[in-house]
N, CA, C and O of each residue as an XYZ file, in Angstrom:
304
protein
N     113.911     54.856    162.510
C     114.145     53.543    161.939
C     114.396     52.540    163.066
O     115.128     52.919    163.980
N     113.921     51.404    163.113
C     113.535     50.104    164.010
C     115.542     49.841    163.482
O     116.158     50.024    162.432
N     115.841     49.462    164.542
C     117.034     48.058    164.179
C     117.348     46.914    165.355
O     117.502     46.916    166.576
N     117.351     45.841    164.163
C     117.583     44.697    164.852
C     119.010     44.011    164.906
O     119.514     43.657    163.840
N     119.633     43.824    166.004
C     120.875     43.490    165.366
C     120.942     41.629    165.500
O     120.511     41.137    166.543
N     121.377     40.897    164.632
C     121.085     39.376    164.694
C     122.680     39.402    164.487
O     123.492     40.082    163.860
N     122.690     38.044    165.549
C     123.724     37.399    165.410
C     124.209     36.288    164.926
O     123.791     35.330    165.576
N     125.271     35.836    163.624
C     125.144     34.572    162.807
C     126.191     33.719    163.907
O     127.061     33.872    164.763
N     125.269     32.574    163.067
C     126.106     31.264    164.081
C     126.915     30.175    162.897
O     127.253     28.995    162.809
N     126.950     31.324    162.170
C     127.556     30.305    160.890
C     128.562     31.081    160.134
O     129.040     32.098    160.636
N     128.863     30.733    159.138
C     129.762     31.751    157.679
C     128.413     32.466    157.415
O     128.520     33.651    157.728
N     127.309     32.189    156.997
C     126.568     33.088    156.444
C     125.005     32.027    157.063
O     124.674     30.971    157.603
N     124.315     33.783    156.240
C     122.484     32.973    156.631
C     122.130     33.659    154.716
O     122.853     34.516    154.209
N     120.917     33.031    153.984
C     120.407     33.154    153.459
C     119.608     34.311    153.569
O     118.800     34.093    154.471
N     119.417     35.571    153.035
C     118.732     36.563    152.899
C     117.200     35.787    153.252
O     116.576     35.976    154.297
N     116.940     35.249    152.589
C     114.817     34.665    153.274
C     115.147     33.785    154.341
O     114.248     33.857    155.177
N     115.882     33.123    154.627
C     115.927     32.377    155.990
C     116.312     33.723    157.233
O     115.678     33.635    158.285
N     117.157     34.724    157.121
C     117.531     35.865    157.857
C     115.846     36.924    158.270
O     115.360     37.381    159.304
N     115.462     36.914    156.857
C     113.761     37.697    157.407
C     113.212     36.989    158.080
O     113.012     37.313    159.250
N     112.754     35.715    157.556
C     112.097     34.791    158.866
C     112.614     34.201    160.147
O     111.702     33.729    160.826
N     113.685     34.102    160.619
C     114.399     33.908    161.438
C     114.232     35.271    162.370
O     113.920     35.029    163.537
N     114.400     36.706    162.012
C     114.299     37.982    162.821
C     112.951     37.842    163.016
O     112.679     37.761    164.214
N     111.829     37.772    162.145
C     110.616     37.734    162.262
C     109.804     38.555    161.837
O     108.621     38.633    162.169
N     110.628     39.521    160.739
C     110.120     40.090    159.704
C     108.942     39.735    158.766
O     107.885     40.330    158.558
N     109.493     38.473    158.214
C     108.650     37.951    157.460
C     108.028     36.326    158.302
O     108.774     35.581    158.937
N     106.621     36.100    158.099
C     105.886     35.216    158.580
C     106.408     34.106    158.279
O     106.543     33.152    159.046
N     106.773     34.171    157.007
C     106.907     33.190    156.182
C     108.206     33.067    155.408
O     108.805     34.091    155.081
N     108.816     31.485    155.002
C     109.870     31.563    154.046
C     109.139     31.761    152.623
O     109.929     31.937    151.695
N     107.960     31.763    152.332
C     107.431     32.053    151.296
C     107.394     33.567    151.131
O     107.838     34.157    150.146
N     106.793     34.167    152.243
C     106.736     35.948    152.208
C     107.662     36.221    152.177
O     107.839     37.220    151.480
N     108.910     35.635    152.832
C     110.170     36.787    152.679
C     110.864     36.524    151.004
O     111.634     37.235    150.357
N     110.396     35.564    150.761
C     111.030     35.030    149.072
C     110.401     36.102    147.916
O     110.921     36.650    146.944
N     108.900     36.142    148.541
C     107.836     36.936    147.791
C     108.265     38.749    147.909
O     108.062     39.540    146.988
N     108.675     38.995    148.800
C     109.370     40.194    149.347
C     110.449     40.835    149.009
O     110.652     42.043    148.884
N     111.046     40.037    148.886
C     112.373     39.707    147.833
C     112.702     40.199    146.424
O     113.434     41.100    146.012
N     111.833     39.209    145.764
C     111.684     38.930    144.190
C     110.819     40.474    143.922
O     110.799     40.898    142.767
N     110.341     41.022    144.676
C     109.755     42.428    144.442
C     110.178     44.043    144.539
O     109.702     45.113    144.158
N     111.607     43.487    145.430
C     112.800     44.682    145.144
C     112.656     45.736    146.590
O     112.984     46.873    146.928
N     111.950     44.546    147.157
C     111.713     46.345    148.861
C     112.798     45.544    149.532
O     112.263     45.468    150.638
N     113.756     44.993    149.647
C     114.983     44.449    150.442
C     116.091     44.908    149.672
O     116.359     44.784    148.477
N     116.873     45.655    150.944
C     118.168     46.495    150.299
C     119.071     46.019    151.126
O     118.823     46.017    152.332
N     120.176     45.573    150.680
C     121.743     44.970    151.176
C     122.325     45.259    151.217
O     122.875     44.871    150.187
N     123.594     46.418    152.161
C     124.264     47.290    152.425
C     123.707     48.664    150.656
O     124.034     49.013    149.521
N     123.033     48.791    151.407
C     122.233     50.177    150.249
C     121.942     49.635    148.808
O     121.798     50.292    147.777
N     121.889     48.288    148.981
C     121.368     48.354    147.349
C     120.413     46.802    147.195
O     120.655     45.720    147.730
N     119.361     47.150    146.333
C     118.329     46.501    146.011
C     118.925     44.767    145.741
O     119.530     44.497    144.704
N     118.704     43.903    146.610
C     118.585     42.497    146.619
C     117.901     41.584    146.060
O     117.104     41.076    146.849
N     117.862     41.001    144.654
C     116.602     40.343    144.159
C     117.172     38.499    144.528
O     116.548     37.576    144.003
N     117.957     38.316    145.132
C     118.704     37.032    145.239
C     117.654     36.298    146.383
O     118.050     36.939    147.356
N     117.091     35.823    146.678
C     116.205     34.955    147.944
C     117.414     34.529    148.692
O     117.564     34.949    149.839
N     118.468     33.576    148.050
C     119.206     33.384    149.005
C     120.460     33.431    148.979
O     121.322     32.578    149.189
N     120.518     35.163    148.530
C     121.877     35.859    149.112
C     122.518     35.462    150.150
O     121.969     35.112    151.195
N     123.507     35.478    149.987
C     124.255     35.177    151.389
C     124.646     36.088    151.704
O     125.363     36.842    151.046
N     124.209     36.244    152.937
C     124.287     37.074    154.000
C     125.450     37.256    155.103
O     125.169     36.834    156.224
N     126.890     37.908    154.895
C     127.607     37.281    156.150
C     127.431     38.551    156.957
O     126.653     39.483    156.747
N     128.678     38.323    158.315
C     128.907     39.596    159.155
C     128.928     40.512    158.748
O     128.965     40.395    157.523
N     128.928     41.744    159.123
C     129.438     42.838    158.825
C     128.161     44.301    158.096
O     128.137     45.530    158.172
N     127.110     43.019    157.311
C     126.301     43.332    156.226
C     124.906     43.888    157.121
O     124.592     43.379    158.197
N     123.977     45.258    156.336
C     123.094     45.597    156.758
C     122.469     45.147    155.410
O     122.911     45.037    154.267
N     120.903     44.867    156.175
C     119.823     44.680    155.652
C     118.546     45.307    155.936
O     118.067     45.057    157.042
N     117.844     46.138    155.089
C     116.829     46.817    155.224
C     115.641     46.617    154.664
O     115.728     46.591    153.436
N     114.704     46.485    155.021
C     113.242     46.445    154.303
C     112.690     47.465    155.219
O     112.888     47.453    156.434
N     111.798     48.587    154.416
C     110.995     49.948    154.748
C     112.026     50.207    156.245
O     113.199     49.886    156.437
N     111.314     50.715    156.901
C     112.063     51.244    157.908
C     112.583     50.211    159.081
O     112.144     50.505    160.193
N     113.291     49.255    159.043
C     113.734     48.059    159.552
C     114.815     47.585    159.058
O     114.930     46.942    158.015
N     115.816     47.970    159.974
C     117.317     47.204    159.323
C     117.744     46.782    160.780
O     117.550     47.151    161.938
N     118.534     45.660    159.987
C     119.213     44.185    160.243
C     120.198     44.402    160.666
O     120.638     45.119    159.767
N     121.321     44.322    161.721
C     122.644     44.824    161.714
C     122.942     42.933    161.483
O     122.261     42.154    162.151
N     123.992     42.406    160.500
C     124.414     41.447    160.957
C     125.537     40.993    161.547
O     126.615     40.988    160.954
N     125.383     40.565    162.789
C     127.205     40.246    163.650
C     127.229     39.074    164.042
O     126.376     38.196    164.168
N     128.915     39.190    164.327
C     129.225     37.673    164.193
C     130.743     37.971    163.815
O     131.139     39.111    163.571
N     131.592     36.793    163.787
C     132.879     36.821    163.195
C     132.568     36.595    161.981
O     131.681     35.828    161.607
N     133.623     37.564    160.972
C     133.466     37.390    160.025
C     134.397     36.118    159.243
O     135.627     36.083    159.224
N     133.488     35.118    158.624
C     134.263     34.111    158.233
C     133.921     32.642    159.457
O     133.827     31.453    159.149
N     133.840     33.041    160.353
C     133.328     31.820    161.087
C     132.404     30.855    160.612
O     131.382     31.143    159.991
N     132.727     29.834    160.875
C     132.030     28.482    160.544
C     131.129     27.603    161.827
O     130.575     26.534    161.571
C-alpha cells in the first residue's frame, strides 16, 4: 500500500479538495465523482460526503492509497 502523508494548514480540508490537492484525483469533479461512488474510506469506513471534513489525526483511503492526515489537531 502507497502512503501519503499531507499536512493541514487549517482546522480541516474537505475530503474532494484533500484528493485533488495530494493528486489523487485530476479533478475537483473526479474526486466528487469518486466519492459519491463509495471507493473512499475514512478511518475504515465508506465516505459518501464530498466535503467531509477532514481534520488531523484521520486516514483516508482510496484502493491501495492512503492519506495519513497531520497537523495540530484543532489548529486554525
Amino acid at each position: 500500500m502507497n502512503t501519503i502523508d499531507f499536512e493541514l494548514r487549517g482546522e480541516y480540508i474537505a475530503l474532494d479538495a484533500l484528493l485533488k490537492a495530494t493528486g489523487m484525483a485530476p479533478s475537483g469533479g473526479s474526486a466528487r465523482q469518486t466519492i459519491i461512488s463509495g471507493e473512499v474510506m475514512v478511518d475504515g469506513q465508506v465516505e459518501l460526503r464530498k466535503t467531509a471534513k477532514i481534520r488531523a489525526g484521520r486516514v483516508v483511503q482510496w484502493g491501495d492509497t492512503c492519506i495519513r492526515v497531520t497537523g495540530e489537531p484543532g489548529a486554525a
